[in-house]
C-alpha positions in Angstrom: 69.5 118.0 120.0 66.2 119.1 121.0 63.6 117.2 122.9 61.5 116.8 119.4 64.4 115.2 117.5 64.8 112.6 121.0 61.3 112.0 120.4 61.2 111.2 116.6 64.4 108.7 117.2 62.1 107.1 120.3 59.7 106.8 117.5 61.5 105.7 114.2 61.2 101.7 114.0 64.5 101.4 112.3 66.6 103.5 114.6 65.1 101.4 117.8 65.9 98.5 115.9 69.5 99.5 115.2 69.8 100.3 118.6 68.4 97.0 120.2 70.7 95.1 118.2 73.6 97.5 119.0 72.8 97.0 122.5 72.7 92.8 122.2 76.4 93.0 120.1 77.6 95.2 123.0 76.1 92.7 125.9 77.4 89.7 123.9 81.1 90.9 123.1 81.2 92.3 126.6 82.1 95.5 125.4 81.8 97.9 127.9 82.4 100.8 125.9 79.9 100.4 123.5 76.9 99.3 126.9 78.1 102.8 128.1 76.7 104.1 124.6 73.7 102.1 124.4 73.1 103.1 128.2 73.6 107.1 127.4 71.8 107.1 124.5 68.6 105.0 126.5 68.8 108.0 128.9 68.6 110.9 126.6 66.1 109.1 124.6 64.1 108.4 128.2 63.9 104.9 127.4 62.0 102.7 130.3 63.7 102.1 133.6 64.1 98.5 133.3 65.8 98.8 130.2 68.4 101.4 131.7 68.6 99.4 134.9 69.6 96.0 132.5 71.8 97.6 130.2 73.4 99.1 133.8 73.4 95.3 135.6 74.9 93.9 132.3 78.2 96.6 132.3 77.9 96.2 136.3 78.2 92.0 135.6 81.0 92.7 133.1 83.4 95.1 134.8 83.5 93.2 138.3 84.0 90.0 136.1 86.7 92.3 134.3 88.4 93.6 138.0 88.2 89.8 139.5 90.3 88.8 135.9 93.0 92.1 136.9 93.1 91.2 140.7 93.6 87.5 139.7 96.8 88.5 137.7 97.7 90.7 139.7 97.8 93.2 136.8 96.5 96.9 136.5 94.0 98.7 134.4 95.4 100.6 131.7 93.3 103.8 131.5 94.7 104.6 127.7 92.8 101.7 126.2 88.9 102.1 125.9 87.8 98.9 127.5 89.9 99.4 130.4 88.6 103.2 131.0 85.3 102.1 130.4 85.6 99.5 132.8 86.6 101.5 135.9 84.1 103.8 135.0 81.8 101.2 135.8 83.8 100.5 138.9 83.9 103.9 140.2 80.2 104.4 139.3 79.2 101.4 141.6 81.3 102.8 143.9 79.7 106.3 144.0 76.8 104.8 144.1 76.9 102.9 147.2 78.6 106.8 148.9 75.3 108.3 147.6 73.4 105.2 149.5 75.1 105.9 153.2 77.0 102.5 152.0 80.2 103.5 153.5 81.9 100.8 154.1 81.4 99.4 150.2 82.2 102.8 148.7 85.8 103.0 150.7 86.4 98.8 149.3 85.5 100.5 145.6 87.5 103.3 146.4 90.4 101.2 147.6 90.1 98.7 144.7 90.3 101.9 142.1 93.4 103.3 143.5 95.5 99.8 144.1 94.0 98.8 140.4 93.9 102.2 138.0 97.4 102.6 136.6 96.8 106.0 136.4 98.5 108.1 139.3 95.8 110.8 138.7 93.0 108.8 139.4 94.9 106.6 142.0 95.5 109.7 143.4 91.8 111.4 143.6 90.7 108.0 145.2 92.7 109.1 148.3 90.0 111.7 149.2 87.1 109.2 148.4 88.5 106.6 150.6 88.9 109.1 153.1 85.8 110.3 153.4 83.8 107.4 153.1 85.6 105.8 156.0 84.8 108.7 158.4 81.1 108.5 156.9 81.2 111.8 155.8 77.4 112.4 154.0 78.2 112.2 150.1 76.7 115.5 149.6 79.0 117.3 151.9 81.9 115.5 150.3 80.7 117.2 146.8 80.0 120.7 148.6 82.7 120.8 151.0 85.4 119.3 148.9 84.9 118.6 145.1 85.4 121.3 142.7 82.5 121.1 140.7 83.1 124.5 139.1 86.5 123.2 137.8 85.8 119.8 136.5 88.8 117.5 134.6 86.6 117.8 131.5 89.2 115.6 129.8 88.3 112.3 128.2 90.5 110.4 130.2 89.3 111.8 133.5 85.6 113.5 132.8 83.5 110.2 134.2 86.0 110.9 137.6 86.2 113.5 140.1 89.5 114.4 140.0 89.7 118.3 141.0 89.5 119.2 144.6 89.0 122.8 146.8 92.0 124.0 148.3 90.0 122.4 151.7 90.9 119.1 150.8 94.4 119.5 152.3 93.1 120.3 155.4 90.6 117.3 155.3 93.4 115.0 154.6 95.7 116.0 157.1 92.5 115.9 159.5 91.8 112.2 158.2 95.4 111.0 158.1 94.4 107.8 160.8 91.4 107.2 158.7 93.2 106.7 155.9 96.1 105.1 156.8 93.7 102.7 158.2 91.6 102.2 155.2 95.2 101.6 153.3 95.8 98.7 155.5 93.1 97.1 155.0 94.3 97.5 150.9 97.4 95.7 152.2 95.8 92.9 153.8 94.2 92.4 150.6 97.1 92.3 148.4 98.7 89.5 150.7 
């Protein structure tokens, strides 16, 4: 779309209308799917920050509520049903976040959370170079340049809201950062007890 159609939705009365009351049947049902819509579509349409940053606090709200329900039964997410995607997206989100904040310590708990919870082996697995990096307070952006991919991104549905593909480097990193980890995995462990 181009910026002119963005603009005449912003300024249709009946498409922000539709939209608001898409947005309160999202927030009401707790359907996290369907805030990540309202949310994306807010941005495109550069709604005001205080609506992006409610519609963000309400999927925030929801998808901790939804982890504390998984750790609870000690069950995991199941990344082939929509709600359950869309709800460690939200994790993982938060959790990038707080890396891009120098909140280290938080990021590797996120981190650690999303690879004991995912039921997914390739995102349990991609987690491992998060958590170790954010326990040896590596700076998020080197973690991006140094080890990310970026010019092969997962690009599939399942897996494009994660960083899942790595540079060749990572090996090294994680052979360097074998203590770290292995520390950080601990700490999972006490948790599960």
């Amino acid at each position: 779309m181009q910026k002119s159609e963005f603009e005449d939705l912003k300024n249709n009365p009946q498409f922000m209308l539709d939209l608001g009351q898409r947005e309160e049947a999202a927030v009401k049902a707790k359907d996290v799917a369907g805030m990540y819509e309202i949310l994306d579509t807010a941005v495109m349409l550069d709604l005001p920050a205080e609506r992006l940053n409610r519609i963000y606090t309400e999927i925030l709200q929801t998808v901790f509520d939804r982890l504390a329900d998984k750790l609870a039964a000690n069950s995991l997410f199941d990344l082939s049903d929509r709600s359950d995607l869309f709800t460690v997206r939200g994790i993982y989100e938060h959790g990038i976040e707080r890396y891009s904040e120098n909140d280290f310590k938080g990021a590797k708990e996120i981190f650690l959370i999303i690879h004991h919870t995912a039921g997914d082996e390739t995102i349990s697995e991609a987690m491992m170079p998060h958590i170790a990096a954010a326990a040896s307070k590596m700076p998020f952006d080197d973690f991006i340049d140094e080890l990310v991919d970026v010019e092969n991104p997962n690009e599939s549905e399942k897996y494009g809201f994660f960083l899942t593909n790595f540079k060749p480097s990572v090996e090294g990193f994680m052979k360097e950062k074998a203590g770290v980890l292995e520390e950080a995995l601990k700490e999972l462990e006490t948790l599960k007890k």
